[in-house]
N, C-alpha and C positions, 0 to 999 in steps of 0.2 A: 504494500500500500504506500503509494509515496505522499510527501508531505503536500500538507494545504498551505503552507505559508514557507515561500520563499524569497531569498534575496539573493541575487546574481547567480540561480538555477540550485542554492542549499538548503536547505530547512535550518530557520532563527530556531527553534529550539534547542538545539542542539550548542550553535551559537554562544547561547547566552547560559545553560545551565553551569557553565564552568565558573561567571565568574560569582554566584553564591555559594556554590560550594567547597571553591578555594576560601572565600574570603569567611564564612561561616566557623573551615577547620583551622584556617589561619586566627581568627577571634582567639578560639578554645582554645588554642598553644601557647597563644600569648598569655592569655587567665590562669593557664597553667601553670606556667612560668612568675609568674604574677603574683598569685596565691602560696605560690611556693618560695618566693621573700625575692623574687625580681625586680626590675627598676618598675615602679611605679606608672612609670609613661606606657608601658604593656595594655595597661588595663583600661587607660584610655584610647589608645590603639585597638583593645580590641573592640571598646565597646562600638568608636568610629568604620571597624566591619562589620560589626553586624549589622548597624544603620543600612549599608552598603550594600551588603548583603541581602536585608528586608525588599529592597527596593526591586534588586537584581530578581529574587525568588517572585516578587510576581509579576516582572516581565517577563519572565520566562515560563510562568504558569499559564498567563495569556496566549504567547507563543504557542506552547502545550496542548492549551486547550482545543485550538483549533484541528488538530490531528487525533485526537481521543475524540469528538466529538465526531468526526470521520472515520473511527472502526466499525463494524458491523454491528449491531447484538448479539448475544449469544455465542460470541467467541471465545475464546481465549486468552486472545490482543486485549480483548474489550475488559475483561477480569483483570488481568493484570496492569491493565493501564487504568482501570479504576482505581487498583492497590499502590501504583505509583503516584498518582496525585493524588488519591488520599493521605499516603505518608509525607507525600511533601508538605501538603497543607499542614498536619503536624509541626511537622519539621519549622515550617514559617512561623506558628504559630506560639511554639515554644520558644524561640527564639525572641517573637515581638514581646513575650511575657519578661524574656530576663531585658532586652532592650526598656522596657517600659519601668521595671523595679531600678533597673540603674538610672534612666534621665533622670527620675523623679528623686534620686537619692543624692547626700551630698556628694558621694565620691562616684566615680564611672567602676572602680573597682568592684570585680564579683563575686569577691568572698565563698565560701564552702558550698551553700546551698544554691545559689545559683550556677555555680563550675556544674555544680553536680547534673544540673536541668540542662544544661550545656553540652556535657558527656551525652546523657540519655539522645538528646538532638542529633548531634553527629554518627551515634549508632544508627538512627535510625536515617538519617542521611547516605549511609553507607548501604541501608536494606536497598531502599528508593533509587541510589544510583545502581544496583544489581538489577533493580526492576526494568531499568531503563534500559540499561542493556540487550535484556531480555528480548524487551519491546522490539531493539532494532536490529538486535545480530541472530537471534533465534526466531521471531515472527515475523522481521521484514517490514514493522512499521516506520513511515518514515523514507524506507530507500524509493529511491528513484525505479522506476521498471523497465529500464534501459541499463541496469546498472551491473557490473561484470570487470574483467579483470583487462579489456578493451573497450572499454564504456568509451566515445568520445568526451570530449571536456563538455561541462556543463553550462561555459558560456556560448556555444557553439549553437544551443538551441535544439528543436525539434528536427532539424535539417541534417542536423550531426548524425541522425541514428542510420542516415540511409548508408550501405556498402558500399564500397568499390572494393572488385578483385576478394571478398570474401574480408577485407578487413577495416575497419572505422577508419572514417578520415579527419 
């Protein structure tokens, strides 16, 4: 199934999921670091990715959305692309929770109990990018239907798919 939303012939989903959930597990390294009697600027650091972060996860769930709303019912695809933005929603959602207890507090620092909802986030970060995987290397949502180890380029267009001599030009 290839994607519903493209930009110069890729799917944005894809795109964009990287830069929340580097800046998510970059956060929790930092707090880690942080909590563990690091320089202090960590924890404002990290709390400025997850802002970053927040932002990032739901343009990327927008993205997202549009290609889950594109599987069939009754699949497979469709089960575990539900399980993947479910966990992601999660995922954002626990995050906006320690984002929120820190703005409102006087330090950005995340102390024990927040690390902790932090940790929980990123495992399940970890499920969600497995799902995603799934999604597109095991079910083929997302790739192109032209797509092969001869694929032409995909700025080339629809024109690209036709042969010469048996091989992509």
């Amino acid at each position: 199934m290839e994607s519903r939303l493209k930009v110069l012939g890729h799917p944005v989903h894809p795109m964009l999921v990287m830069f929340p959930v580097a800046l998510f597990v970059t956060a929790v390294l930092f707090d880690v670091i942080d909590v563990a009697g690091g320089p202090d600027v960590l924890g404002e650091v990290a709390y400025w990715n997850i802002t970053v972060g927040l932002v990032g996860g739901l343009l990327a769930a927008v993205a997202g959305s549009f290609d889950l709303f594109a599987i069939p019912s009754g699949t497979r695809a469709k089960r575990v692309g539900l399980s993947h933005a479910g966990t992601n929603l999660a995922v954002v959602l626990l995050f906006a929770a320690v984002w929120a207890v820190r703005m409102n507090a006087d330090s950005r620092q995340a102390g024990g109990a927040l690390l902790a909802i932090e940790l929980v986030a990123v495992a399940a970060l970890g499920v969600s990018a497995w799902l995603g995987g799934e999604l597109v290397d095991r079910l083929g949502v997302g790739v192109d239907r032209e797509a092969g180890l001869d694929a032409p380029s995909s700025l080339r267009g629809p024109a690209a798919t036709e042969r010469i001599g048996g091989r992509a030009r």
